[in-house]
C-alpha positions in Angstrom: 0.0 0.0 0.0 2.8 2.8 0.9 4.3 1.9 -2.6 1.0 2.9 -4.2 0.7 6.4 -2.4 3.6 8.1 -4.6 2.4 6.5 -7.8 -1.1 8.2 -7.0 0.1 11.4 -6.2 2.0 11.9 -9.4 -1.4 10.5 -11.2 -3.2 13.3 -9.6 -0.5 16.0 -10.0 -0.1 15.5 -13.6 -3.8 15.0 -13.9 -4.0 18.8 -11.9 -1.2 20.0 -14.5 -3.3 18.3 -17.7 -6.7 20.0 -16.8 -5.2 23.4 -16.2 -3.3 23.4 -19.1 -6.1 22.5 -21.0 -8.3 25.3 -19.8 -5.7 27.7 -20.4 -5.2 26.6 -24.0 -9.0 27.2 -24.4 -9.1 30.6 -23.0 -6.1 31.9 -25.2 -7.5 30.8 -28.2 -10.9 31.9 -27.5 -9.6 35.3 -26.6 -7.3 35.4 -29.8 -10.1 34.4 -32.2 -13.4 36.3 -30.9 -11.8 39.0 -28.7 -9.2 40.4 -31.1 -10.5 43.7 -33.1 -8.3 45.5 -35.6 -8.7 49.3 -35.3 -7.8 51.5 -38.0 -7.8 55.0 -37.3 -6.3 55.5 -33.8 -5.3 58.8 -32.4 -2.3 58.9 -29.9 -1.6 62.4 -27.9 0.6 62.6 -24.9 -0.5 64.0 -21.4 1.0 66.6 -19.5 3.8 66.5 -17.7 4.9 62.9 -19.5 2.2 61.2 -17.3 1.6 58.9 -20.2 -0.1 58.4 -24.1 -3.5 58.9 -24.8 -5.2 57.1 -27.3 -9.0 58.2 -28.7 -9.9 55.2 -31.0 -13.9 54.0 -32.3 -15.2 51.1 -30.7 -15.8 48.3 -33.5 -18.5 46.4 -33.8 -19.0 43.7 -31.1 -16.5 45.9 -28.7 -17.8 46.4 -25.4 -16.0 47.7 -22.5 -16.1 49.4 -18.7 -13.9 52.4 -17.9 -11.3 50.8 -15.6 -10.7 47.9 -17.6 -7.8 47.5 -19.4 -7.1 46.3 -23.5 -3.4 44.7 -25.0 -2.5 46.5 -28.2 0.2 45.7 -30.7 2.0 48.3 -31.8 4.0 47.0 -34.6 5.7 50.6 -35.8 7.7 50.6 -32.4 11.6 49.9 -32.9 11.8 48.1 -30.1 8.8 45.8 -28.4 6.7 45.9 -31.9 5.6 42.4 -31.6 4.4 42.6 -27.8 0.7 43.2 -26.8 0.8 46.6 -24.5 -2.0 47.0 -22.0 -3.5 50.0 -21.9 -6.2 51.3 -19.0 -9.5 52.7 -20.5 -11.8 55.2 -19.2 -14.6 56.0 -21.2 -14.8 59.7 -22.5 -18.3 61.0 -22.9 -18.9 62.3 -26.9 -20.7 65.5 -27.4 -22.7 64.4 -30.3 -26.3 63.0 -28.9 -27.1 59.1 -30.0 
């Protein structure tokens, strides 16, 4: 019997390993394939003081967000880091044109 204890613990810790990797898998490519949007026109200006880059962009179709959330963007004109995914925060700016 105590040479069947370490045999099941590595069942169940590969086992753990298997389903979490599985689960992982499925929520990349679910986020790569329905959660990716290409935006055209963006707008970048910087804030005072260096504090950061702002970015004014349309929402496409299907794009629905909170202020306080936060998106990855590729920015593939950078010199260095053009084929990483930057996250950005977003707060929601009211437009003046009435919907």
């Amino acid at each position: 019997m105590k040479a069947l204890i370490p045999a099941l613990c590595v069942s169940y810790r590969s086992l753990f390993v298997s389903i979490h990797s599985v689960l992982w898998s499925l929520d990349f490519f679910y986020g790569y394939f329905f959660k990716t949007y290409r935006l055209d026109i963006v707008e970048f200006s910087p804030l005072p003081h260096k504090a950061g880059v702002q970015m004014l962009w349309h929402n496409p179709p299907g794009f629905q967000v909170k202020s306080g959330e936060y998106v990855k963007i590729k920015l593939p004109w950078l010199r260095e880091g053009g084929d990483e995914w930057h996250p950005f925060s977003i707060y929601l700016r009211v437009s003046g044109i009435a919907v």
